[in-house]
C-alpha positions in Angstrom: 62.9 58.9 -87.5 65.7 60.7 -86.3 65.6 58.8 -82.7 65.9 55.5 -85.3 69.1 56.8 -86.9 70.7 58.0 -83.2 69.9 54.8 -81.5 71.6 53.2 -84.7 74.8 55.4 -84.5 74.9 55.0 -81.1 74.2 50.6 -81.5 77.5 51.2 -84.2 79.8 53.5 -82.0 79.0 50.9 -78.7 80.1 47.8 -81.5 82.8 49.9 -82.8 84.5 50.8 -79.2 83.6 47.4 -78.2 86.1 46.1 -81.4 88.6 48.1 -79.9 88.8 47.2 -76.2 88.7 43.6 -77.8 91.4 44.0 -79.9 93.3 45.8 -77.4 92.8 43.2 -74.5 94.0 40.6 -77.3 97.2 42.6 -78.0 97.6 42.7 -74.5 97.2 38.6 -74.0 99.4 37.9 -77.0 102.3 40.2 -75.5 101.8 38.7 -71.9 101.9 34.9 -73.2 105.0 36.0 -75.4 107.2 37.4 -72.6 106.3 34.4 -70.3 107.0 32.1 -73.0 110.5 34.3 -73.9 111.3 34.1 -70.1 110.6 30.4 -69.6 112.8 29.7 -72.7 116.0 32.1 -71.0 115.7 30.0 -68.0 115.5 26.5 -69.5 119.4 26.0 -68.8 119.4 27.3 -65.4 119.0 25.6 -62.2 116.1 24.5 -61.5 113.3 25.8 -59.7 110.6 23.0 -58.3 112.0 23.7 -54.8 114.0 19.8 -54.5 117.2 21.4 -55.7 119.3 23.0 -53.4 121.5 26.4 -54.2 125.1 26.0 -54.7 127.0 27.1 -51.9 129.5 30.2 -52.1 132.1 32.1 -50.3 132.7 35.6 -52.0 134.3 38.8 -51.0 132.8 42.2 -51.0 134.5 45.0 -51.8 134.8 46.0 -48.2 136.7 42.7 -47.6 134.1 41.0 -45.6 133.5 37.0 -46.8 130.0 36.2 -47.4 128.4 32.4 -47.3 125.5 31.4 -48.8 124.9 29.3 -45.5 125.2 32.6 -43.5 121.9 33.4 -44.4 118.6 31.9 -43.0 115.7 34.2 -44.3 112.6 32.8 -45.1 113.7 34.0 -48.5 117.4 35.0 -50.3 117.2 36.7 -53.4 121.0 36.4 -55.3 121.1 38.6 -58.2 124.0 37.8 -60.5 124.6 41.1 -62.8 127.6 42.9 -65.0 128.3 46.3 -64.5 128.3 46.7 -68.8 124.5 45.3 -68.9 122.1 48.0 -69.7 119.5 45.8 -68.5 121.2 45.3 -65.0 121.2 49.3 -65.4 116.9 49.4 -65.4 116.5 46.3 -63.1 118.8 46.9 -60.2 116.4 50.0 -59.1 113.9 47.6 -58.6 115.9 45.0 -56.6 117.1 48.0 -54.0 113.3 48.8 -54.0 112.2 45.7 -52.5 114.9 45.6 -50.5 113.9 48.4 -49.1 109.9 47.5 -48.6 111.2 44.0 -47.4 113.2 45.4 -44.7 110.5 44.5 -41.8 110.2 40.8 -43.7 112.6 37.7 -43.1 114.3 38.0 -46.9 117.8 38.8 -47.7 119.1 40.3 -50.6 122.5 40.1 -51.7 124.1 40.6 -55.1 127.1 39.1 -57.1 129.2 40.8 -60.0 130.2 38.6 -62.5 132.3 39.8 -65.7 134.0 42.4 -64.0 137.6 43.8 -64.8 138.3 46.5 -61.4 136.9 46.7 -58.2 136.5 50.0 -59.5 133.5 49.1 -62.2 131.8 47.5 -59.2 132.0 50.6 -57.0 130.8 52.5 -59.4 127.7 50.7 -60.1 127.2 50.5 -56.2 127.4 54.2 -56.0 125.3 55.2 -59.4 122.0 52.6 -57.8 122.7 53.5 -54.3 122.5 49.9 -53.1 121.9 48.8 -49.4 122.5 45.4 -49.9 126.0 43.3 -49.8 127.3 43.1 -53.7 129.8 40.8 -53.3 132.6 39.7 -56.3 132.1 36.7 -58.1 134.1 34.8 -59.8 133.7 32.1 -62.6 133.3 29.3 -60.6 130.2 30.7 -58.7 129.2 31.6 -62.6 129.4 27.7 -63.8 128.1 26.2 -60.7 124.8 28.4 -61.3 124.7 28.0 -64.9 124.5 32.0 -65.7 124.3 32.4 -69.7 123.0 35.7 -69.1 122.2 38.7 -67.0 120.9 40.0 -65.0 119.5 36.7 -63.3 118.0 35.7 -60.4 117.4 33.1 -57.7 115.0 32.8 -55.1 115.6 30.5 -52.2 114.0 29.4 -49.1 115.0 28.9 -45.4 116.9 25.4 -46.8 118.6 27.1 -49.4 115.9 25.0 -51.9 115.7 27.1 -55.4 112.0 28.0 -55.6 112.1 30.8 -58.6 114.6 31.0 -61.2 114.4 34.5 -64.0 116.7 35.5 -66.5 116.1 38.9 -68.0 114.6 42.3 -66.8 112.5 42.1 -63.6 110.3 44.6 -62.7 109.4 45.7 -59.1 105.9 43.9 -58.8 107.6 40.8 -60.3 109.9 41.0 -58.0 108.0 41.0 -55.3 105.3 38.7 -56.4 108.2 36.4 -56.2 109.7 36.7 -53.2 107.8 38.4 -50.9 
């Protein structure tokens, strides 16, 4: 009789755990389709991604007084990263971005960023020597802000050899995104 009972407690602990990873892996779906869904609807006013529309070219400065042309680079991949110096989530993300940087460096992708919202050179050294960054940050202006349609930071364009937007993001970006997407 008492085997009956244990195999009983142990049928309702295995049904009870079971309810738990369930309702855990469905917490876990509900979160994941809401921050695609929130990221989808921050990019909806950007420019497009589907790989037919080609970047806006620039000609920017960095703060060592070197100009910088979007057709300069021919990587299989550019990332350009559009940040403020204020934005605490520039802050968390940027970390990531000099990551991959650094894991890309045997890969054909470039890596340049572009401060926007700035009021001193100042602010932007700052923020290049807080992160450590390797890769050009160059000073942007609002031109470069209209022509590719930032509402928001940080955010992000992929593009390919032809300078062809193929990913598009708006918002935090964690390292394995990041490199899902580029790399």
């Amino acid at each position: 009789m008492t085997e009956k009972i244990a195999a009983i407690n142990r049928n309702i602990m295995t049904k009870t755990h079971l309810k738990k990873i369930l309702s855990f892996l469905g917490q876990l779906l509900l979160f994941a389709i809401l921050y695609f869904a929130v990221t989808e609807w921050q990019a909806r006013n950007l420019l497009s991604d589907s790989g037919d529309e080609k970047a806006p070219n620039f000609s920017l400065v960095s703060l060592q007084g070197d100009v910088y042309n979007l057709t300069d680079y021919n990587s299989e991949n550019t990332v350009v990263y559009f940040f403020a110096t204020w934005c605490s989530v520039c802050k968390l993300s940027i970390g990531n971005l000099q990551n991959l940087r650094e894991s890309a460096e045997q890969k054909d992708v470039n890596i340049v960023a572009v401060a926007l919202d700035w009021r001193a050179k100042e602010e932007v050294e700052n923020f290049i020597k807080d992160h450590e960054l390797t890769f050009p940050v160059l000073l942007g202006n609002r031109q470069v802000s209209l022509d590719y349609k930032i509402q928001g930071f940080p955010t992000y364009y992929v593009l390919d050899r032809e300078k062809n937007i193929t990913k598009v993001s708006m918002g935090y970006s964690s390292e394995l995104g990041l490199r899902y997407n580029v790399l």
